[in-house]
N, C-alpha and C positions, 0 to 999 in steps of 0.2 A: 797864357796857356789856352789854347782850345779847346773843345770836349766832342768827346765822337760817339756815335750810338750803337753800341754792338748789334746784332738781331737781338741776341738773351735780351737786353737791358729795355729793347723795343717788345719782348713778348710781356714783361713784367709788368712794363707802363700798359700795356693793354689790358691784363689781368685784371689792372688795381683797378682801369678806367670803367669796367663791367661793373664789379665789387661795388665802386660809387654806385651806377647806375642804378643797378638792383633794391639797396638801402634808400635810395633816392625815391624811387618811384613806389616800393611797398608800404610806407603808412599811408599813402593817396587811395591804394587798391583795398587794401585789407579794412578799415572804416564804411566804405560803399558795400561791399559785401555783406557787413556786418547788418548795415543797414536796409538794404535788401531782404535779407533773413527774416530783422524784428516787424517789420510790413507786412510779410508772406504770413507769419503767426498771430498778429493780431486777429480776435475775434471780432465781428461783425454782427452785431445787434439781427439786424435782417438785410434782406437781400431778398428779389424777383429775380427768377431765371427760368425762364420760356421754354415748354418743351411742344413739339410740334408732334402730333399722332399722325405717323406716316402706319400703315397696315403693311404686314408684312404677307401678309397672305389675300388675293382677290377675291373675291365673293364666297367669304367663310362660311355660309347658310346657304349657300347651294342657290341661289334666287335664280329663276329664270333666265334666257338660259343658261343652263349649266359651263354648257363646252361655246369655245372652245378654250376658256380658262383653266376647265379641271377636263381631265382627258386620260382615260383609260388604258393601260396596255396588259396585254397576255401573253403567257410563254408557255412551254408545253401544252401538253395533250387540252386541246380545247373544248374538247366536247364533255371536260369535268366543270369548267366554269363560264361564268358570264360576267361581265358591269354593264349597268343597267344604269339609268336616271329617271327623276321623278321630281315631279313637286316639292322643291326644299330637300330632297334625300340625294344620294348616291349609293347606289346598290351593288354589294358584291357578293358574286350566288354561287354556291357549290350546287351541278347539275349532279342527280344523282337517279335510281330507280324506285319507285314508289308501286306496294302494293299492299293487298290486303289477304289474310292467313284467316280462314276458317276453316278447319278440317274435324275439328271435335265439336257435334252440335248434334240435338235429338235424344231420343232415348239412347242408352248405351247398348252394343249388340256383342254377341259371344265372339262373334268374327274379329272384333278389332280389342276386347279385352282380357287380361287371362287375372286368374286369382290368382293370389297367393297368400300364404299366415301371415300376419303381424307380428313378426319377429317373434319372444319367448310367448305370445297370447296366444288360446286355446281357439278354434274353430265355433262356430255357434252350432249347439247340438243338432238345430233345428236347418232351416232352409242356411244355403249361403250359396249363389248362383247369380248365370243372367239369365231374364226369361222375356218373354215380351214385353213386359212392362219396365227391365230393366236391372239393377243392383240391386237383389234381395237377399236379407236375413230374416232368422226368428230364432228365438232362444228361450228354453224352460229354467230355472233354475231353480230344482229341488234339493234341499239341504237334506232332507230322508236319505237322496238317492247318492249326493256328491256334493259336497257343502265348497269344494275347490274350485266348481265350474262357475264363477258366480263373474267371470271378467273377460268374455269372450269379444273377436276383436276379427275381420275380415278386411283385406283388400283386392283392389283390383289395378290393376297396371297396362298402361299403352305405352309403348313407343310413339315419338310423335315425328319425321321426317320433313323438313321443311324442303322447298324448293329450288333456295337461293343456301349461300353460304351467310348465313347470317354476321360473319367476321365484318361484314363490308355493309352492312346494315345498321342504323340505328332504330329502336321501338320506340316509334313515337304516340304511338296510342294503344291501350289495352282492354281488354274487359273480357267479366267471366262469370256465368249465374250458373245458377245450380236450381232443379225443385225435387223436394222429396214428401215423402207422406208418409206413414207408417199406421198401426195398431195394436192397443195392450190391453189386456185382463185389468180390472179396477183393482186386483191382487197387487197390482205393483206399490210399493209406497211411493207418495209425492208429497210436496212440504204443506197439500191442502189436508192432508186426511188426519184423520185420528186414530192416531195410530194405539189408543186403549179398546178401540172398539173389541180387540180380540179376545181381549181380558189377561191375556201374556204380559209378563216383561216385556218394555220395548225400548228402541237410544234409535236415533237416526242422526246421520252429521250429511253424507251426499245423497243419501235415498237412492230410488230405482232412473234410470235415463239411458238414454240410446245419443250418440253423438257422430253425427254425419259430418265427413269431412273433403275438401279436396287438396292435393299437396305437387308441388312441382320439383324438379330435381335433374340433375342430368344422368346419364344411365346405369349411375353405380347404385343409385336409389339408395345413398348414406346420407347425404346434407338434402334434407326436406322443407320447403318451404310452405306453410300452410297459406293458401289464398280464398278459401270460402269453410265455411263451417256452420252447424246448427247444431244446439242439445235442447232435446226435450227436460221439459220442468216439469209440465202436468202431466204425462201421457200415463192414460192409467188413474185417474184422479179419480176418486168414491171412493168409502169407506168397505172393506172386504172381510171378511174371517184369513188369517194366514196362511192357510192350508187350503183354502177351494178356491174352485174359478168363479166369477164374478160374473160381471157386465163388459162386454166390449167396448173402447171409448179409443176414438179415433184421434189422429194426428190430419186434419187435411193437408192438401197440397200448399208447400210453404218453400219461401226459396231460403237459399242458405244467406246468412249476412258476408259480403265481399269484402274484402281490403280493401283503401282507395287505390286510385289507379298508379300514382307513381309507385307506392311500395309492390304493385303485381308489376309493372314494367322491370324493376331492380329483380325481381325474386327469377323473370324469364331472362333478364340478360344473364344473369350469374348460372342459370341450367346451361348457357351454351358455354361456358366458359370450355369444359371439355373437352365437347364437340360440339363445332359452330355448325351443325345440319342436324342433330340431335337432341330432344331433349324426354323427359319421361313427365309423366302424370298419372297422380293416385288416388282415387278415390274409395274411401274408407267408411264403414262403419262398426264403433267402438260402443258394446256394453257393459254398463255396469249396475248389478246386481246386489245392492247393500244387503247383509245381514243384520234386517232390524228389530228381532224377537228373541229373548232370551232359550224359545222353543224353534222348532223347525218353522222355517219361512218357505215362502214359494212365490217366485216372480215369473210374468209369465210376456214374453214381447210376440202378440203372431205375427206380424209383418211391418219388416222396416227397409224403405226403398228409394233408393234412387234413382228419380221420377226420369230425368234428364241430364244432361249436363251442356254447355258450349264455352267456347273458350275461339276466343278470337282477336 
């Protein structure tokens, strides 16, 4: 009897003959693999492995010369900036306008300041003006007469109008002196005197003083920023009777102590905050008048003055 191979019986035989192959050949593959694996995990005690410093960047210190490895470029408006090189640098420059503001300097004149009160403080009885010589007060204060006038207080105010719009500006340097001088009755108390001499009851805690000051702001003249100042300690120093006038004793010519100069730069950039072309300036002087006798007192300031002022 013969035997014939249908196709079916020839796709089967083929089936089966892969099937072998596959089982045939996978425990050979699969052991290498394995093995390969446990190689690649093995730990290694040590090992050298070379690395070579290739620089990623060409002459990182700028060394002579510069270009044409490092090399500059600009876009817009050119007359704001520059690159520039140097010795070991590279320079990048914002071009801008540089100038110098001095407009408040010298005695102070009626023309360029006007007064005005110190808010709820009373006027000094006495002088409060500008005259030749400048920003003056004097003030009596007799408890006989008005034991409530004892805290009088005067200023004076300029507009100040800059040039430039200050928005487009930075203040890179500032400064600002002041001189003043004044004169009082040895009636005033100060922390030198003996104050039993009168034979009165007596208490002092701040005593007699005048305190000169200057303050910056923009032109609502609400947020003040104090940039110079001076209080009298001694003025008026000797021992007095409470009720008469004494000896005259002077304050020479003395400038006021300044703030350093970053805090006056912060104090002028925040006046233009407002208005960048505006800003105000006040210069001030504040007395006060202790009541330091259980009886009538008398304190007496004849002249307290601001000598000068500049601001630049």
């Amino acid at each position: 009897m013969g035997l014939r191979f249908t196709n079916k019986k020839k796709f089967l035989l083929f089936i089966l003959a892969v099937t072998i192959s596959i089982f045939a050949v996978f425990p050979v593959v699969n052991p290498s693999e394995r093995l390969i694996r446990e190689q690649t995990l093995t730990i290694r005690p040590s090992e050298t492995i070379e690395h070579l410093d290739e620089p990623w960047l060409l002459n990182p210190t700028f060394e002579y010369p510069i270009e044409p490895t490092w090399f500059s470029t600009r876009n817009g408006d050119l007359r704001d900036i520059n690159a520039s090189t140097g010795s070991g640098i590279a320079n990048y420059e914002i071009l801008g306008g540089y100038g110098v503001f001095s407009n408040v300097s010298g005695t102070p004149l009626a023309s360029d300041w006007t007064e005005f009160n110190n808010s709820y403080f009373i006027l000094p009885d006495g002088t409060h003006e500008i005259n030749q010589n400048g920003c003056e007060a004097s003030h009596e204060f007799q408890e006989n007469t008005d034991q409530s006038r004892n805290r009088p207080s005067v200023h004076w105010r300029r507009n100040i109008t800059m040039p430039v719009d200050m928005s487009d500006y930075i203040i890179t340097s500032a400064s600002i002196s002041a001189l003043v001088n004044g004169s009082g009755d040895t009636n005033l108390e100060t922390p030198s005197d003996d104050l039993s001499y009168d034979g009165a009851g007596y208490f002092a805690t701040y005593y007699d003083y005048a305190r000169f000051y200057i303050k910056l702001s923009n032109l609502d003249y609400i947020n003040l920023y104090e940039v110079a100042y001076f209080q009298t300690v001694d003025l008026g120093i000797g021992d007095q009777y409470r009720q008469t006038v004494g000896v005259i004793d002077y304050l020479n010519d003395t400038l006021m102590t300044m703030i350093d100069e970053p805090t006056l730069i912060f104090y002028l950039t925040k006046a233009f905050e407002a208005d960048s072309y505006e800003f105000g300036i006040t210069l001030g002087i504040d007395i006060y008048c202790e009541d330091n006798y259980d009886q009538a007192d008398r304190d007496t300031f004849y002249s307290l003055l601001i000598k000068s002022v500049n601001l630049s």
